[in-house]
N, C-alpha and C positions, 0 to 999 in steps of 0.2 A: 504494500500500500504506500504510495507515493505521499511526500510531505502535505499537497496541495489538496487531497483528498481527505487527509488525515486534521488538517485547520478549517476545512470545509465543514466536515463532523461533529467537529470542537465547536462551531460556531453554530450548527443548527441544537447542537442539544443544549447550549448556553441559553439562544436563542427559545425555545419552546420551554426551559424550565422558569424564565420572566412569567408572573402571575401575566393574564390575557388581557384585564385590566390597564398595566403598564405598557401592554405591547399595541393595546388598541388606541390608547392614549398617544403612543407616540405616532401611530398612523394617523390619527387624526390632528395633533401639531402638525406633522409632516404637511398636508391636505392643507391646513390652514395657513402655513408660510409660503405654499408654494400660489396660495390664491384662491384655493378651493375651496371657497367656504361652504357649501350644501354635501359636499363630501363628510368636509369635516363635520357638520353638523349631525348629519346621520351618524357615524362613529362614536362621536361625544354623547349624542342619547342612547345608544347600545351600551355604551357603558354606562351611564346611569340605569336602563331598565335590566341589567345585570344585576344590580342592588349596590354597586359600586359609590359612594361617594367623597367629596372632597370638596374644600371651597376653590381650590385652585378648577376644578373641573367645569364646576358652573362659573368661574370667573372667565373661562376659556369660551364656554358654549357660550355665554351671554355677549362675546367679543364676536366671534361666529356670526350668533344673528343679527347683532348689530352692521356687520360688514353686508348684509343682504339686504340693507335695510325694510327688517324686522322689529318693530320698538317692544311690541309687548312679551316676546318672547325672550328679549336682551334686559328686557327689566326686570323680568320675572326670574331670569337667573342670576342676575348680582344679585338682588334680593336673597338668593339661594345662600348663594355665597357667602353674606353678610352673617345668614342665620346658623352658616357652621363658623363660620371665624368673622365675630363682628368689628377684630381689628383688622381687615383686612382693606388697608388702604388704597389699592387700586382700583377695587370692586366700588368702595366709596364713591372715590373720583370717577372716575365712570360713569354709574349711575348716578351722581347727581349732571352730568352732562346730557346724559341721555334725556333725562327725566326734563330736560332745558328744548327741548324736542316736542314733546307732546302738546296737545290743545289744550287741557285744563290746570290752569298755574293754580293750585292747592298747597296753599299753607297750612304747614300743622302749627296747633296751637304750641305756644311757647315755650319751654321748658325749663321752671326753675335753676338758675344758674349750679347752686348747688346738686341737685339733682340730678343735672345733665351729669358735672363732674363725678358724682358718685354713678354714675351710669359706664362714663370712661373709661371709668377704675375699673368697673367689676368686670367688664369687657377687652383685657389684657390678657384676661386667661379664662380658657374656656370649664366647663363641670369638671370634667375630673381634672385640672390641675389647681381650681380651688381644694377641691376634696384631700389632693393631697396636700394641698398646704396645711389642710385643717387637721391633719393627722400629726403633721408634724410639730404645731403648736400645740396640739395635744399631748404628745411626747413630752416636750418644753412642760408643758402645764403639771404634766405628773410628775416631773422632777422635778420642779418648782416647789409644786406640794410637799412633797417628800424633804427638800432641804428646811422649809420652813416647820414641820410638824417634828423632824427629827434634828436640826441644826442645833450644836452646843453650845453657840455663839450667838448673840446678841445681832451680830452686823447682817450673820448669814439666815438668820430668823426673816432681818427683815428684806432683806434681797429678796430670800424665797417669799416671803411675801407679796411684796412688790413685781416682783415676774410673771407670782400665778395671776395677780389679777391684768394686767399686761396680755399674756396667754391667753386667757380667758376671753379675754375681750375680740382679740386677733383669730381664737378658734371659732368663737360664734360667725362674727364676719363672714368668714374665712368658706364655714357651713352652707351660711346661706347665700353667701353667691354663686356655690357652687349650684344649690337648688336651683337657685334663681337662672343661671346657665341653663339647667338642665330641663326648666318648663320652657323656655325659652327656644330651646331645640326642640323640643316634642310638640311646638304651639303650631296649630295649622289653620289658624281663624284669619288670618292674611292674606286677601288674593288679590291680583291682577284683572284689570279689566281684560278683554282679551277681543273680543269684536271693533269695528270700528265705530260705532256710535250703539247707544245706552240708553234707554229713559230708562230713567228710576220712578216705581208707582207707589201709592200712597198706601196698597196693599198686596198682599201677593195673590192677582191675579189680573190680566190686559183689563178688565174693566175700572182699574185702581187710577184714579187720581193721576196725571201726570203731574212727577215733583221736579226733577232737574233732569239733563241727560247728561254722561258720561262718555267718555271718550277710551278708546285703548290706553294701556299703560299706565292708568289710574292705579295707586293703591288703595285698596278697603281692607274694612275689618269685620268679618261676618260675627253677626250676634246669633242668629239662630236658623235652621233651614225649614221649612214647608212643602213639603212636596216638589215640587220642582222648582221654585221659590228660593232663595234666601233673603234675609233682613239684612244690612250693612249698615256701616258709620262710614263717611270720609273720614280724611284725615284732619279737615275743620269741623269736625263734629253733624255735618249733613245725615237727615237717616233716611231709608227708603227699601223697596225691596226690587229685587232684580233679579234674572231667568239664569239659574246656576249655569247653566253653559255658556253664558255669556263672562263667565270669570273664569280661573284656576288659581286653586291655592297655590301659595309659597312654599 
């Protein structure tokens, strides 16, 4: 067996032990550098209806259908993307360009300053690297306790003391942002307009009230579904109901 046969080999079983995911991944960058976006498009949601996901994947697909120009399916996947990694600054950027695109300029109501910033924070690390944070403080927290319940020393009484509540404080936190991450990721009440015009009716069904109309690319927040129905909020607080297939979740 000749050298060139023998690197050939080497290369296909390196090749085919790449999980299918990576390797469909890269056909479909491949697709999308060289121009091909409906290629790549197709590719990128084969990998997603695999159960595959990633924020970099919908950051890629949502770039895909933007290049086609697509709006409501390039918003609908940074969105994606935001909801696995909400620090994910390109996906941001992006999407609020895109979103610079659409017909309906919707402001959401404002968000206390602090708030926001406590929003920031908790959104630098996703459930489980809260979770472990919060283990670790906890660690911290039992030996904390431990120096102060068992310390011989006055100083180290009060250190241990001073730590656990420190601890304490940092392991709650720590806790519930990770919650907070993790309803956060399992939350599907988020969808996209997805048609290109919308009335919103005053009930759910065409004899309802005409309330506002809606445009592709819109964000909502569905409250509850009815039959073919669902109920929604904008993101300034408008309510209305609208023909489920005229949206998809985030």
């Amino acid at each position: 067996m000749n050298m060139k046969r023998i690197l050939y080999i080497v290369s296909l079983v390196l090749t085919m032990s790449l999980p299918i995911s990576a390797q469909n991944m890269k056909s479909a960058n491949d697709a999308y550098a060289a121009g091909n976006y409906e290629e790549a498009i197709q590719i990128y949601e084969n990998v997603t209806k695999s159960g595959y996901e990633s924020s970099t994947l919908y950051f890629n697909l949502g770039n895909a259908y933007y290049r086609t120009g697509k709006l409501a399916p390039s918003i609908l996947n940074y969105e994606r993307a935001l909801r696995l990694d909400a620090d994910n600054v390109d996906a941001q950027h992006n999407l609020e360009f895109v979103r610079q695109k659409t017909v309906d300029k919707i402001e959401p109501f404002a968000t206390i300053f602090f708030v926001k910033w406590i929003e920031e924070f908790r959104n630098i690390a996703d459930s489980n690297e809260w979770a472990y944070t919060g283990i670790i403080f906890l660690i911290i927290l039992i030996i904390s306790l431990f120096l102060y319940i068992f310390g011989r020393r006055i100083w180290i009484k009060k250190t241990g003391f001073g730590l656990a509540i420190a601890t304490l404080c940092f392991t709650v936190v720590s806790l519930v942002f990770s919650y907070q991450q993790k309803k956060a990721l399992e939350d599907n009440s988020t969808a996209i307009v997805f048609v290109p015009t919308v009335t919103i009716k005053s009930s759910p069904d065409n004899s309802g009230t005409d309330l506002f109309v809606l445009h592709e690319g819109t964000k909502l927040t569905i409250k509850s579904i009815l039959g073919d129905w669902s109920e929604i909020t904008t993101e300034d607080g408008n309510t209305g109901w609208i023909l489920s297939k005229s949206i998809e979740k985030i």
